[in-house]
N, C-alpha and C positions, 0 to 999 in steps of 0.2 A: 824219337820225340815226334809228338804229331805233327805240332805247328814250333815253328822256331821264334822268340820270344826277342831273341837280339837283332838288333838295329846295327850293321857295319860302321865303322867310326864314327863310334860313341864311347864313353866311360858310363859304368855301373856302379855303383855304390852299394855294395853289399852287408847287410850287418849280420854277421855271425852270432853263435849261443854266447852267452856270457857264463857259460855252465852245464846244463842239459841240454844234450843236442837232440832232444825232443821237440827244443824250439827253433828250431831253422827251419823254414818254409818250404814249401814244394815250388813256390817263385825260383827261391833262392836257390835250390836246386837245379833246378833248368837254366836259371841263367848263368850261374857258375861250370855246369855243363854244356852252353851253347858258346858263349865267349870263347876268340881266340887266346887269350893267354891272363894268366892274371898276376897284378900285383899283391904280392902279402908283407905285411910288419914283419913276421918270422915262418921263413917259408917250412922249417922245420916243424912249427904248429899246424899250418895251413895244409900239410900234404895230411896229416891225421884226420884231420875233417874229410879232408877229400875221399883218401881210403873208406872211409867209413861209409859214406855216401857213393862209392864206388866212381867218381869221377877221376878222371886224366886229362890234366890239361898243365901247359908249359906255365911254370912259375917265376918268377924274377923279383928280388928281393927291395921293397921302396919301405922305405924308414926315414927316422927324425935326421939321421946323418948323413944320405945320399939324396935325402929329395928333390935337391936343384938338379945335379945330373940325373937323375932318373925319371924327373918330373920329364924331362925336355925330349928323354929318349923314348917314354910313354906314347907323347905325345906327337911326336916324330910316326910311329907306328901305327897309332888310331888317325892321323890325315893319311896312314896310306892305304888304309881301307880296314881295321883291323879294328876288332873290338875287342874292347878290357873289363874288367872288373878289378874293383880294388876291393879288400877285405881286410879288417885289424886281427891279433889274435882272438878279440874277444868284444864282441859289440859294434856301435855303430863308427865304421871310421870317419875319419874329421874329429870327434866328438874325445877329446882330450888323448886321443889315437892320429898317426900319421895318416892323410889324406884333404889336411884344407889345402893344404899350397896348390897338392895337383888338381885339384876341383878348381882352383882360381886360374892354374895354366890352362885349364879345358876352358874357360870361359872367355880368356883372353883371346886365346886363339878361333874362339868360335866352334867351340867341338861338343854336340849334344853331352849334355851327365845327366844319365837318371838313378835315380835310388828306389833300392830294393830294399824297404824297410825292415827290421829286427830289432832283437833283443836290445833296451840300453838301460845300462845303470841309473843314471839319472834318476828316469822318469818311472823307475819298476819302484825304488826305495821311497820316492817320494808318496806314490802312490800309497805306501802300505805304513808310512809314517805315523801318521795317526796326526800330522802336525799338518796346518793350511797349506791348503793346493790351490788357491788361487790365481797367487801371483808368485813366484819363485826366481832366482837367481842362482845360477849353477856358475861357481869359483871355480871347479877344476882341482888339481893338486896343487897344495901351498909349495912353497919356496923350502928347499934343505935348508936354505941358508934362514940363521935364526932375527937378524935382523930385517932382511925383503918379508919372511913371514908376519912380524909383526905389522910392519906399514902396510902390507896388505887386510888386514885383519882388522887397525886403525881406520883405513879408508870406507869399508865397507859396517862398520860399530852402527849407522845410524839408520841403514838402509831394514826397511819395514816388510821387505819380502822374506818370505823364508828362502833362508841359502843353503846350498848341497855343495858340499868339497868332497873329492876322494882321497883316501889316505893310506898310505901303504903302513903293515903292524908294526914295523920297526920305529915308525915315527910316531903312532897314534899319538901314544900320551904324551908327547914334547907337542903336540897340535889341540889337547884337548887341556890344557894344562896353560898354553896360551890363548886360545878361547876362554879358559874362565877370568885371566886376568884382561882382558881385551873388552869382553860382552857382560861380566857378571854371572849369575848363577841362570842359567836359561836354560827352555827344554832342549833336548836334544836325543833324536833317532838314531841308535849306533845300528847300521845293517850293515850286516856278514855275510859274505859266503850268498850270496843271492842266486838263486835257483840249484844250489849243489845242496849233497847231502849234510850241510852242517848247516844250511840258511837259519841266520838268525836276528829276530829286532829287538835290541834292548831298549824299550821306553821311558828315558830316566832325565835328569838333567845333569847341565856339564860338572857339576859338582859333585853329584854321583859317581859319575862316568870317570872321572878325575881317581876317586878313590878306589875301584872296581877296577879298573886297569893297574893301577899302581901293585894292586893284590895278585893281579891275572893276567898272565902274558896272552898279549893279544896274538889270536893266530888267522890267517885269512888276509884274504881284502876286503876293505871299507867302505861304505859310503856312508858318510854324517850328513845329516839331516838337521839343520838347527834353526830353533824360532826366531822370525824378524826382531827388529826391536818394537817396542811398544811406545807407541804413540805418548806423553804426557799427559794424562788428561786432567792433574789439577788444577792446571792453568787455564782450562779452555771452558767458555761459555758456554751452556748449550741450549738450543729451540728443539722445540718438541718435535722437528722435520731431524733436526740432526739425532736426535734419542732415538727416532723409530728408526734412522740408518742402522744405530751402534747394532740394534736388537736384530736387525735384518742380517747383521754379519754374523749375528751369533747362532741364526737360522741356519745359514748356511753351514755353519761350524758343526751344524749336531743338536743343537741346543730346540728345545720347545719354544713355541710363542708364549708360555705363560714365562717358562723359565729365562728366553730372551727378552722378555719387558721388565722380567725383576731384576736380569743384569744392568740392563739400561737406564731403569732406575734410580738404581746406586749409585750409577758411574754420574747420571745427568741432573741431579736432583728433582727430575721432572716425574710426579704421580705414573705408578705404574698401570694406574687404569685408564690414565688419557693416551699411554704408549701401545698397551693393548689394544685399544679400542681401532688408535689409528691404523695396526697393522693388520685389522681384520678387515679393513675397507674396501 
């Protein structure tokens, strides 16, 4: 390597493919080949990569289950002059993968962490949802357990962001089955299998989704993709300042200005050619 990219005691944050490992950087190459040793979720996935990528370097196993001691031993290693990387099997660690805790030991102790961005689920399925990317809220994996999942799923009924859960096949339809009795009949982005050869987005709602699963055993990993809730609007007053807002979100959504003034319209009682006019201003 020409130039060496690692920094002596510090932590890396590395996001691995979530699938095709056409997408792992030539960053992330170099810095998983310059680090002194690295931590992996499942060092049995982790040396696959590595082979592939022709790298060697000492591996050591940091998971949900040893991360207090192995947080401290990490860290022990990087003050004495030693640089790490941490990697998940699959995407960005931290991000519903083991690596906050040791990111919060680095910080505690004062120990540079930088990241080396990649592949995440998250933000790949939202993207291609076809549902509002504005403002979003990523839940994570709901709860096995059948009652934490509902109070979970209660607490958030009201919140108007679109929310992203991951969900393993064995659970789907016990999770989309309590989303429909939780939110009602709402859209929802089912994505598969994201960047592999069976990637898939079904664009339906959970009442669909509900019936389609029940028929078809889900195979893969998930990420749901499902619409905020929606604001009341027959309660609420509207000025011609708040009408030309509604029409400007529906701008944003895809929507034309003739077709977001005739939504606005509707919704505000307010003349679609005084909404028009104002958004052409």
């Amino acid at each position: 390597m020409e130039k060496n990219l690692v920094e002596k005691g510090a932590l890396y944050v590395v996001g691995t493919p979530i699938g095709n490992l056409g997408d792992f950087s030539p960053r992330a190459v170099e810095v998983l080949s310059q680090v002194d040793f690295i931590a992996a979720e499942d060092t049995r996935v982790t040396v696959k990569l590595l082979n592939h990528f022709e790298i060697k370097k000492p591996l050591i196993s940091y998971f949900e289950h040893n991360k207090y001691e192995k947080g401290d031993y990490i860290c022990d290693r990087i003050e004495a002059g030693e640089s790490c990387a941490i990697v998940s099997d699959a995407g960005m660690p931290a991000i519903s993968d083991p690596g906050e805790m040791l990111v919060f030991q680095c910080a505690e102790r004062n120990i540079p962490v930088y990241v080396v961005p990649g592949p995440s689920a998250v933000v790949s399925a939202l993207a291609i949802s076809g549902l509002p990317t504005g403002r979003f809220s990523f839940e994570g994996f709901l709860s096995v357990n059948k009652k934490s999942r509902r109070e979970h799923l209660a607490e958030i009924k009201n919140d108007k962001r679109t929310l992203i859960f991951y969900e393993a096949p064995h659970k789907l339809i016990y999770t989309l089955k309590d989303m429909l009795e939780a939110f009602g009949d709402r859209r929802i982005s089912v994505v598969r299998e994201l960047t592999k050869i069976h990637e898939e987005v079904k664009r339906t709602t959970l009442k669909e989704a509900v019936s389609f699963y029940t028929e078809n055993n889900p195979k893969g990993e998930f990420v749901l993709v499902l619409e905020g809730a929606k604001e009341d609007l027959s309660l609420k007053e509207y000025t011609l300042e708040d009408a030309v807002e509604l029409a400007r979100e529906k701008i944003e959504e895809g929507f034309s200005a003739s077709d977001a003034a005739k939504f606005a319209a509707a919704e505000s009682k307010i003349k679609k050619g005084d909404i028009y006019r104002e958004l052409n201003k």
